[in-house]
N, CA, C and O atoms as a GROMACS GRO file, in nm:
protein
  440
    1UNK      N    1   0.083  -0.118   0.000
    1UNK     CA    2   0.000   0.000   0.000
    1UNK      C    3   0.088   0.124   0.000
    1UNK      O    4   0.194   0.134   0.060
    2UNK      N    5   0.029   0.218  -0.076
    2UNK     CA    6   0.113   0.352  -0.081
    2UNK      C    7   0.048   0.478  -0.026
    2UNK      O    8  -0.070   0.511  -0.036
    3UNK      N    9   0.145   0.543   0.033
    3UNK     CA   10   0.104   0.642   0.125
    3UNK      C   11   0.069   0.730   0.051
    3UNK      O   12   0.127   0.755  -0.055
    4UNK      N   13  -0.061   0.810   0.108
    4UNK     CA   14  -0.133   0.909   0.051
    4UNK      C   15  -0.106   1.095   0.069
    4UNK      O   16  -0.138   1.176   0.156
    5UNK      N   17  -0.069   1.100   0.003
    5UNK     CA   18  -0.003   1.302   0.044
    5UNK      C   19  -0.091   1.367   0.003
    5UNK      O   20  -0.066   1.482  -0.034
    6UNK      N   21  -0.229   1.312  -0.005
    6UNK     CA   22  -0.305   1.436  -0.018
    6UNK      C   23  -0.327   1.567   0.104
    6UNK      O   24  -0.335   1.677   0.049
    7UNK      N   25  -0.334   1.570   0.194
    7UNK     CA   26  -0.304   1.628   0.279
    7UNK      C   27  -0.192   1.779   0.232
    7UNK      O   28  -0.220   1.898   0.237
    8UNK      N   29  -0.068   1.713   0.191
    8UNK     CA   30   0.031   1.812   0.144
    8UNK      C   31   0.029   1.886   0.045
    8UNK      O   32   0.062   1.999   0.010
    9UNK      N   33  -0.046   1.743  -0.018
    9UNK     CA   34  -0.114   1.882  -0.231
    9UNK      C   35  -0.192   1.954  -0.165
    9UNK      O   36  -0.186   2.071  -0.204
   10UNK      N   37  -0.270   1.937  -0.071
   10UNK     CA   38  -0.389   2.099  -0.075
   10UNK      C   39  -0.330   2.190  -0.066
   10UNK      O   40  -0.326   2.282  -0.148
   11UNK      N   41  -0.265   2.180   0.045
   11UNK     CA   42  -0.117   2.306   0.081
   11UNK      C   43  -0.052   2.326  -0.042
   11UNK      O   44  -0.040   2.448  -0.054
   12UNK      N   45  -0.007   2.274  -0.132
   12UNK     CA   46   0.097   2.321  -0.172
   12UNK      C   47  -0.007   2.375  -0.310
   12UNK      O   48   0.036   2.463  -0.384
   13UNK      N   49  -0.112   2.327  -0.326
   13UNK     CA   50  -0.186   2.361  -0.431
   13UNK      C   51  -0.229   2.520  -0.397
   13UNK      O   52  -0.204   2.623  -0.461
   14UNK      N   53  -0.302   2.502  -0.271
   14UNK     CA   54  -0.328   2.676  -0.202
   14UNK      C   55  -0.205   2.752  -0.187
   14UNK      O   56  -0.233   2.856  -0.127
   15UNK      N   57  -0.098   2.747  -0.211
   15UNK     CA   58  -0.004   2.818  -0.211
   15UNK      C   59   0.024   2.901  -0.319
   15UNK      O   60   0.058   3.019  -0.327
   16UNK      N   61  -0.014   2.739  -0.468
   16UNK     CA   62   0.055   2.788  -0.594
   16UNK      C   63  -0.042   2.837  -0.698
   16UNK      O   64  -0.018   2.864  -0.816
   17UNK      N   65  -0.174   2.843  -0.623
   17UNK     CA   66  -0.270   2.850  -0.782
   17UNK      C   67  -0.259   2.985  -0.821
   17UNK      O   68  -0.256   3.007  -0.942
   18UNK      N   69  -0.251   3.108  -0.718
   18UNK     CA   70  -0.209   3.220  -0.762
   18UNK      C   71  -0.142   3.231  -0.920
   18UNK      O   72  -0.185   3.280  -1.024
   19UNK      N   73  -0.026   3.167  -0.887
   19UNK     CA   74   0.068   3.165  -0.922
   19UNK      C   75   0.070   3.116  -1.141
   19UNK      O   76   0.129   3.158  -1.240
   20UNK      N   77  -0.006   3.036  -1.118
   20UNK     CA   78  -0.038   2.961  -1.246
   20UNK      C   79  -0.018   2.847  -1.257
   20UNK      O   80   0.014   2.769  -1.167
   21UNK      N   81  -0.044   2.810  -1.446
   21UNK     CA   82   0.003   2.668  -1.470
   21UNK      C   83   0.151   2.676  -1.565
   21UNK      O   84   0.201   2.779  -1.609
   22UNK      N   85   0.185   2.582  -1.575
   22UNK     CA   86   0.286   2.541  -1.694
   22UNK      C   87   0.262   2.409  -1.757
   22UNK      O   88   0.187   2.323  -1.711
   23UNK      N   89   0.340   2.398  -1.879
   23UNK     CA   90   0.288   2.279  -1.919
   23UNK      C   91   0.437   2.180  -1.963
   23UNK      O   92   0.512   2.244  -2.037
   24UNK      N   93   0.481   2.059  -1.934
   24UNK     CA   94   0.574   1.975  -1.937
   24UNK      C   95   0.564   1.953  -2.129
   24UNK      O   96   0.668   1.958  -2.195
   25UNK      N   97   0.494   1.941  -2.164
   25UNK     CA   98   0.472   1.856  -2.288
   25UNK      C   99   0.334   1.970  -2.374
   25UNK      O  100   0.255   2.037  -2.308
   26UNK      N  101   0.336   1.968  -2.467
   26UNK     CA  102   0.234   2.088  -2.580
   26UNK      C  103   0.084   2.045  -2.529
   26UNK      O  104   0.032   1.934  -2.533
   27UNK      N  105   0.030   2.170  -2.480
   27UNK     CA  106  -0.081   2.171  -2.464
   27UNK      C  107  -0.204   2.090  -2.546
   27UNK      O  108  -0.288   2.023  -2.487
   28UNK      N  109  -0.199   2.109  -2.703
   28UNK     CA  110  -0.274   2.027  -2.777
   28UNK      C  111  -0.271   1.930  -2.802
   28UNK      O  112  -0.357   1.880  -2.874
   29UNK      N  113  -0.116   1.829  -2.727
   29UNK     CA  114  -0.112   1.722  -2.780
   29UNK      C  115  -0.170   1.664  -2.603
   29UNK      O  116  -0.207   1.547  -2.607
   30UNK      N  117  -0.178   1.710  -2.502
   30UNK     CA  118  -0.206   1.653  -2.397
   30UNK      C  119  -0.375   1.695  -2.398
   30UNK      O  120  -0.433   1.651  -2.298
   31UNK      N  121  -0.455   1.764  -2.484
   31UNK     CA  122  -0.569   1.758  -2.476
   31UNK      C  123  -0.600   1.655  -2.589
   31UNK      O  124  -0.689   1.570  -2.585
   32UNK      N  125  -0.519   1.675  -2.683
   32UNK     CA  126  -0.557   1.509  -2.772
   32UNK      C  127  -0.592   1.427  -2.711
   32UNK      O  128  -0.711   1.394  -2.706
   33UNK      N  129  -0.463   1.350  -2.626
   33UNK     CA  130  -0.491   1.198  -2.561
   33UNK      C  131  -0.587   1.145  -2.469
   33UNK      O  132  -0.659   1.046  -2.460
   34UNK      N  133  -0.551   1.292  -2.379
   34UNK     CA  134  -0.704   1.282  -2.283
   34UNK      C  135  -0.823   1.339  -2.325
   34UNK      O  136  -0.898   1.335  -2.228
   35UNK      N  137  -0.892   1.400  -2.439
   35UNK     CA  138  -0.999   1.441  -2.465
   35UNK      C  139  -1.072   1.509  -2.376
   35UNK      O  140  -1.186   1.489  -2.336
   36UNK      N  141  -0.977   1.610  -2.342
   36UNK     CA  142  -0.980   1.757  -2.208
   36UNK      C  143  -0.991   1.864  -2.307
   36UNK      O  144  -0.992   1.869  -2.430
   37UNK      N  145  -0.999   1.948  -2.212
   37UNK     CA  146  -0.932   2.126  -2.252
   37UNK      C  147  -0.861   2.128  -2.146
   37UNK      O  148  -0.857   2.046  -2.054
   38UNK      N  149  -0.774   2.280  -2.168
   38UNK     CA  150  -0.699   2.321  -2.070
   38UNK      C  151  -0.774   2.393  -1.954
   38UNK      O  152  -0.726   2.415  -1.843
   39UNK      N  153  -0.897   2.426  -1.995
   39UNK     CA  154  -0.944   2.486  -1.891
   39UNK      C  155  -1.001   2.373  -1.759
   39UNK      O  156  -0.982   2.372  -1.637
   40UNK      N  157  -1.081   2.279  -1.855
   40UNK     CA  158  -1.062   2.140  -1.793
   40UNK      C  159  -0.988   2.073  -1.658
   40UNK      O  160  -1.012   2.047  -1.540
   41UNK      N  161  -0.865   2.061  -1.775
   41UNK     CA  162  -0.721   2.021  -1.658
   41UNK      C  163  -0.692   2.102  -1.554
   41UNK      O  164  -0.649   2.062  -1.445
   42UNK      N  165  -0.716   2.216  -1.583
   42UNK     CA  166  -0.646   2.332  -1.434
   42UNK      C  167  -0.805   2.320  -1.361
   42UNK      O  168  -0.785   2.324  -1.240
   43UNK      N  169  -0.918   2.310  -1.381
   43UNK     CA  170  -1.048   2.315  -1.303
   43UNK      C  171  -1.030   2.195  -1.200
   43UNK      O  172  -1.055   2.204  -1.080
   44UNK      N  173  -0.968   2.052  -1.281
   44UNK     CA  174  -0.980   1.967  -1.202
   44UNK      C  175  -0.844   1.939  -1.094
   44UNK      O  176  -0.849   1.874  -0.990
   45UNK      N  177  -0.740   1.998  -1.145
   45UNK     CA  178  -0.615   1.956  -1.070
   45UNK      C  179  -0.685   2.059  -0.962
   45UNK      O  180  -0.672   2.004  -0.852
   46UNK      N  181  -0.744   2.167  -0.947
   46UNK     CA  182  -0.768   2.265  -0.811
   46UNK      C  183  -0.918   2.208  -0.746
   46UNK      O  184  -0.946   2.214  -0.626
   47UNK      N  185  -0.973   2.172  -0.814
   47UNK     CA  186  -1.096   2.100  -0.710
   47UNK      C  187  -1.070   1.944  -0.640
   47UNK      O  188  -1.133   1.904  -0.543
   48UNK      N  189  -0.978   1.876  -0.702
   48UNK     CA  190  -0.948   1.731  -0.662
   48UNK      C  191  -1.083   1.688  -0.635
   48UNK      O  192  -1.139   1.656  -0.530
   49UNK      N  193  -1.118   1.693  -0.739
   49UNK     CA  194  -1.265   1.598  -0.724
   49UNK      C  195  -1.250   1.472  -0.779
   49UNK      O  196  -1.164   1.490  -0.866
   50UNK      N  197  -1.281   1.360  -0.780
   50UNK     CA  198  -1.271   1.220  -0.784
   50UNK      C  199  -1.140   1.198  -0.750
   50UNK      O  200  -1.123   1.077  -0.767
   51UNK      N  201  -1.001   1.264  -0.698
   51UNK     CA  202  -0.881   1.244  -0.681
   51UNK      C  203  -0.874   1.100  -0.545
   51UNK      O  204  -0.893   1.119  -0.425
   52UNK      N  205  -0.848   0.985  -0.600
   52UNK     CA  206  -0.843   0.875  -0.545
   52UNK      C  207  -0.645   0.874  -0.429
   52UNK      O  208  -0.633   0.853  -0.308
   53UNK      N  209  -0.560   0.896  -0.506
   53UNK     CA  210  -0.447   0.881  -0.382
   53UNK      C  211  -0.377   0.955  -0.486
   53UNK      O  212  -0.404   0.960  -0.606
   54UNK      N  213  -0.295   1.006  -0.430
   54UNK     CA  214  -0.152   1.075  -0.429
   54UNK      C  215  -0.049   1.028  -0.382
   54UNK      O  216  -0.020   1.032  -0.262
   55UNK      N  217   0.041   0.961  -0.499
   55UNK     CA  218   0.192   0.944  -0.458
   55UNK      C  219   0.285   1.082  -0.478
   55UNK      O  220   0.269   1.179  -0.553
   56UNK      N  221   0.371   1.056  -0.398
   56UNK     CA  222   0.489   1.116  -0.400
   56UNK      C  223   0.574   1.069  -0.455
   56UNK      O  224   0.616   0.966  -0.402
   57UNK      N  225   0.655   1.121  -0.605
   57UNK     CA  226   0.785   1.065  -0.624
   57UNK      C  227   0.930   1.099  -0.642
   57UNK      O  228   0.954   1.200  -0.708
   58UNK      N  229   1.019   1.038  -0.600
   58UNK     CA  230   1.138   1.104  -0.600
   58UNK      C  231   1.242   1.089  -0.650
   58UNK      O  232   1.330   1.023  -0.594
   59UNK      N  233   1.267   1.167  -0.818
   59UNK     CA  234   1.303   1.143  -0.940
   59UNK      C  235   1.424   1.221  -0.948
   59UNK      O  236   1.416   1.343  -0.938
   60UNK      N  237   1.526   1.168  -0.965
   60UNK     CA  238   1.624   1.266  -0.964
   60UNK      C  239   1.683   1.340  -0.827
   60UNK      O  240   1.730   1.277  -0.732
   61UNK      N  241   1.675   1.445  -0.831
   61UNK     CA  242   1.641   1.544  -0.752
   61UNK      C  243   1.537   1.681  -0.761
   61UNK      O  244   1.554   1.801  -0.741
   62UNK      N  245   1.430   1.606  -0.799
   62UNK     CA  246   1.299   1.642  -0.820
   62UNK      C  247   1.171   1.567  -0.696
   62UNK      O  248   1.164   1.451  -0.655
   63UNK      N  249   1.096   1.672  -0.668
   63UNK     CA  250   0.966   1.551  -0.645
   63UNK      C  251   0.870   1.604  -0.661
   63UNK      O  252   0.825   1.714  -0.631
   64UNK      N  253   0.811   1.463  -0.746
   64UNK     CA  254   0.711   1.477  -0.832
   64UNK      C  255   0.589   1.474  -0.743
   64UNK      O  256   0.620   1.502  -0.628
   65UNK      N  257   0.465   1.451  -0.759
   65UNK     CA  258   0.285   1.406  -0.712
   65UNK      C  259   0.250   1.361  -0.872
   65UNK      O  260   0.260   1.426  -0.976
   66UNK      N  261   0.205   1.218  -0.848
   66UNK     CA  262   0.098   1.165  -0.890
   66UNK      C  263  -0.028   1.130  -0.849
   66UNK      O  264  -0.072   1.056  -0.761
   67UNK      N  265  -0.081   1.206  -0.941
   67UNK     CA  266  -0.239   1.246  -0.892
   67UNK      C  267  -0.347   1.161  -0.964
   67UNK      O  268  -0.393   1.187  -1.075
   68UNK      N  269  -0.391   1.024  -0.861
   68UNK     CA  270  -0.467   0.943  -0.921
   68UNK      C  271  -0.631   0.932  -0.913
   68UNK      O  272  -0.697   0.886  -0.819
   69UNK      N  273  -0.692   0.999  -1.066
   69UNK     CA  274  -0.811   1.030  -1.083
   69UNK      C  275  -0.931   0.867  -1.104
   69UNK      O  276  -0.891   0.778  -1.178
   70UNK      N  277  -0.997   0.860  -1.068
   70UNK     CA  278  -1.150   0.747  -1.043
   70UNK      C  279  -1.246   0.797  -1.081
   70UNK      O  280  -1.305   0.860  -0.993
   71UNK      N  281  -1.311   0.797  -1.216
   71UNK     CA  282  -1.411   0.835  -1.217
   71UNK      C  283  -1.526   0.727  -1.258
   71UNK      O  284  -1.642   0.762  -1.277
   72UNK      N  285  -1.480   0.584  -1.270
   72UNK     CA  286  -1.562   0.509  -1.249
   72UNK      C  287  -1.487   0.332  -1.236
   72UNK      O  288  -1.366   0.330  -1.216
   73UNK      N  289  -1.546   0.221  -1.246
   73UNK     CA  290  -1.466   0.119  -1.246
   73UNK      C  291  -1.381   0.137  -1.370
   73UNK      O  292  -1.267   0.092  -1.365
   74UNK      N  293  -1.417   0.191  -1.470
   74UNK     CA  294  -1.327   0.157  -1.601
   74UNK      C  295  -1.259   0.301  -1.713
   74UNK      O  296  -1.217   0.306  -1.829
   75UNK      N  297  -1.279   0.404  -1.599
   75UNK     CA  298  -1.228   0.514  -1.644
   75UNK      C  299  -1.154   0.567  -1.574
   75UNK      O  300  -1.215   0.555  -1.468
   76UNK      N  301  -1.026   0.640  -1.539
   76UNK     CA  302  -0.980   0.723  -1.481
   76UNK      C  303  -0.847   0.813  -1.542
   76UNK      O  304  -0.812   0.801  -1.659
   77UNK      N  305  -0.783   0.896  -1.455
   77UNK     CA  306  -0.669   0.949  -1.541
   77UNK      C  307  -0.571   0.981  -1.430
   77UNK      O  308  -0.600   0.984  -1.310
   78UNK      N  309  -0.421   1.008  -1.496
   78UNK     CA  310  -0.333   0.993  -1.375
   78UNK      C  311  -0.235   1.107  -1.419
   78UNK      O  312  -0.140   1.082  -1.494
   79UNK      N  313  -0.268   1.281  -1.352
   79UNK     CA  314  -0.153   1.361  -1.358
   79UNK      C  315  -0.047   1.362  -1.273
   79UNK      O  316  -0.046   1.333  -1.154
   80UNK      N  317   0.061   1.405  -1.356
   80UNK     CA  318   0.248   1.424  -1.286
   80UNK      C  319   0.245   1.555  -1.270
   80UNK      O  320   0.235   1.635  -1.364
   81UNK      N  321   0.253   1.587  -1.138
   81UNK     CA  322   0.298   1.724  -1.111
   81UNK      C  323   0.431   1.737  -1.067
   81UNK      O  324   0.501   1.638  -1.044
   82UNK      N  325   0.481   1.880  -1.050
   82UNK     CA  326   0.588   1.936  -1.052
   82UNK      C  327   0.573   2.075  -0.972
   82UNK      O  328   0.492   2.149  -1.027
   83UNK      N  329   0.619   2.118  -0.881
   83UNK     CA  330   0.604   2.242  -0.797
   83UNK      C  331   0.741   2.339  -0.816
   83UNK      O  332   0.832   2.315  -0.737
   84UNK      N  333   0.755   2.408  -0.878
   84UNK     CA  334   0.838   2.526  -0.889
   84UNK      C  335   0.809   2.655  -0.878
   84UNK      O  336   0.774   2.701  -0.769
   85UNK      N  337   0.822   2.740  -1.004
   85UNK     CA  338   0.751   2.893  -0.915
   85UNK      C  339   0.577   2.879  -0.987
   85UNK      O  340   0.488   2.958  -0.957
   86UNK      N  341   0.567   2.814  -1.042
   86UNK     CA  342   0.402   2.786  -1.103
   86UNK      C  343   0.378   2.631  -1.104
   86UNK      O  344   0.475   2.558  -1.128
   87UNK      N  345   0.248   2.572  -1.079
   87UNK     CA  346   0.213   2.434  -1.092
   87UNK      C  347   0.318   2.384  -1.220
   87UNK      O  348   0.352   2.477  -1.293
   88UNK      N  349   0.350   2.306  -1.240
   88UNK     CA  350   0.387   2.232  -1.392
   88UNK      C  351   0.349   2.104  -1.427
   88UNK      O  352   0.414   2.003  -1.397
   89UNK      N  353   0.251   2.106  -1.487
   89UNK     CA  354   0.190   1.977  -1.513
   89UNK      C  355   0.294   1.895  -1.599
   89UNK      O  356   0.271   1.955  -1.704
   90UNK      N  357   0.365   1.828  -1.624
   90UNK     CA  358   0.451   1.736  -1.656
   90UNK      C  359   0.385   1.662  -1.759
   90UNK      O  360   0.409   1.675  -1.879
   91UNK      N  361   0.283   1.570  -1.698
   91UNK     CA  362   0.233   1.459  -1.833
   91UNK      C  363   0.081   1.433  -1.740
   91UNK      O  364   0.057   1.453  -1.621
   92UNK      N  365   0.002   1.383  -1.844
   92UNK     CA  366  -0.130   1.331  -1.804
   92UNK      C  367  -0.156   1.208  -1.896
   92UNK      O  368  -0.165   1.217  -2.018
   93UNK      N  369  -0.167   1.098  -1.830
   93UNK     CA  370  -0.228   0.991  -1.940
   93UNK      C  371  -0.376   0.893  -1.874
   93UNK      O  372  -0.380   0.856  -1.757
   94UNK      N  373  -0.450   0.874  -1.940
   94UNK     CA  374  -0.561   0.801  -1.908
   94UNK      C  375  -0.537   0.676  -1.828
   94UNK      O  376  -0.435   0.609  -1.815
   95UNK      N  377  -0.654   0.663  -1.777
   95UNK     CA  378  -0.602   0.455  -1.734
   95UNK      C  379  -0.743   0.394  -1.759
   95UNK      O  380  -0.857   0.430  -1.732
   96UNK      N  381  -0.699   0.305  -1.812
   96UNK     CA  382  -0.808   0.205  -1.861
   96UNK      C  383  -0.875   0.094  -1.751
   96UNK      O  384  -0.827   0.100  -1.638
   97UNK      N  385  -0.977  -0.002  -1.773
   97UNK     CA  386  -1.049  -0.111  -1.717
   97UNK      C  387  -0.925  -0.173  -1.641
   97UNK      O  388  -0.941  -0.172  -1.519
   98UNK      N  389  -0.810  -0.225  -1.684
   98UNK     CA  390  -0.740  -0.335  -1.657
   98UNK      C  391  -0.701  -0.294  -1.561
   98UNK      O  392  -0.731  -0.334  -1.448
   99UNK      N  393  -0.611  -0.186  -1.596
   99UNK     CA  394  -0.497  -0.084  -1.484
   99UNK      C  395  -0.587  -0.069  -1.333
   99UNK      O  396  -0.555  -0.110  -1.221
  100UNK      N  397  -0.693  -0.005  -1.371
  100UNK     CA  398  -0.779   0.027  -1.281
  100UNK      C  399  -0.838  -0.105  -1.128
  100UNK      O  400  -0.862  -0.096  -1.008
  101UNK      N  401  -0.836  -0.204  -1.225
  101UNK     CA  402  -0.868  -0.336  -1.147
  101UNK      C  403  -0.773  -0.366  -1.148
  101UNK      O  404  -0.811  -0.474  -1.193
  102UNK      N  405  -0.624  -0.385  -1.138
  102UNK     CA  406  -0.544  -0.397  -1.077
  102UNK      C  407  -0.466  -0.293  -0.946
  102UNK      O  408  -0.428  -0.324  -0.833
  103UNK      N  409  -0.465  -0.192  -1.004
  103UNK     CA  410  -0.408  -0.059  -0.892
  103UNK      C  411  -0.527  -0.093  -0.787
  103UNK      O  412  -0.474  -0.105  -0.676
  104UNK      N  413  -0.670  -0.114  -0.780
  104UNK     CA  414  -0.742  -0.126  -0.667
  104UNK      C  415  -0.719  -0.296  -0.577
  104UNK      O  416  -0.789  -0.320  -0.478
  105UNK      N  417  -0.641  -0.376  -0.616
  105UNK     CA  418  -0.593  -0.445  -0.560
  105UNK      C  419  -0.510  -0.427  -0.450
  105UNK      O  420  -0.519  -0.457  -0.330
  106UNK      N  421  -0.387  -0.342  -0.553
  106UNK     CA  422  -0.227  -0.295  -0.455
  106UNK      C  423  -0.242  -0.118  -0.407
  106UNK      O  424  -0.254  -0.066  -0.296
  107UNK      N  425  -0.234  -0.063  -0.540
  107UNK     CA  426  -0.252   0.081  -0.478
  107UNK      C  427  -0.324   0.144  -0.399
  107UNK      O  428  -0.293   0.223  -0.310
  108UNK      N  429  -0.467   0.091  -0.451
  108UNK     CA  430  -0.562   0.176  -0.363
  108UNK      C  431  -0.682   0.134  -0.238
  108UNK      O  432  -0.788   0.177  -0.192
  109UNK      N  433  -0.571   0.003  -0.218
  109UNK     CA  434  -0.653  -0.041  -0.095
  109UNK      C  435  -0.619   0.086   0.008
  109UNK      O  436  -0.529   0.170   0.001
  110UNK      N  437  -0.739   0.065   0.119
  110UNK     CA  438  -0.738   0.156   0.244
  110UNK      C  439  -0.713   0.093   0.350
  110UNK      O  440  -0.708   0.152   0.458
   0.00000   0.00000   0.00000
């Protein structure tokens, strides 16, 4: 089981929304894959609504939040954040049926 930092994204989210977004990878090609807008993505990374757990990761000498979205048994999506002087969304990719029934095995037991 993996520990949950949601607790620490609110904070660090209320700190930075002032502040703005950035984007890791071209805006149009990350609303391609996920079939978002940008207005979308920044609505939902600040409400954490269906936000199921939050890892912490520690890449480099970076640390990241992965922010794991549930919006039903066979839909969800999973953003990489990045905290510098503005949010930086890094990457967003969908997760499918399979992923989903497996991560609720290991990841997201309580």
């Amino acid at each position: 089981m993996t520990k949950n930092y949601l607790e620490e994204l609110r904070i660090l989210i209320e700190n930075y929304k002032e502040k703005g977004f950035e984007y890791g990878k071209p805006i149009e090609y990350l609303e391609f894959r996920n079939s978002i807008t940008k207005g979308e993505i920044e609505k939902e990374i600040l409400s954490l609504e269906n936000l199921e757990l939050v890892e912490k990761q520690f890449i480099e000498e970076d640390i990241r939040y992965a922010l794991y979205y549930v919006y039903s048994k066979s839909r969800g999506r999973v953003y990489v954040l990045r905290f510098t002087d503005k949010i930086r969304v890094i990457t967003i990719y969908p997760l499918g049926r399979t992923t989903l029934k497996n991560y609720k095995r290991g990841k997201f037991k309580k």
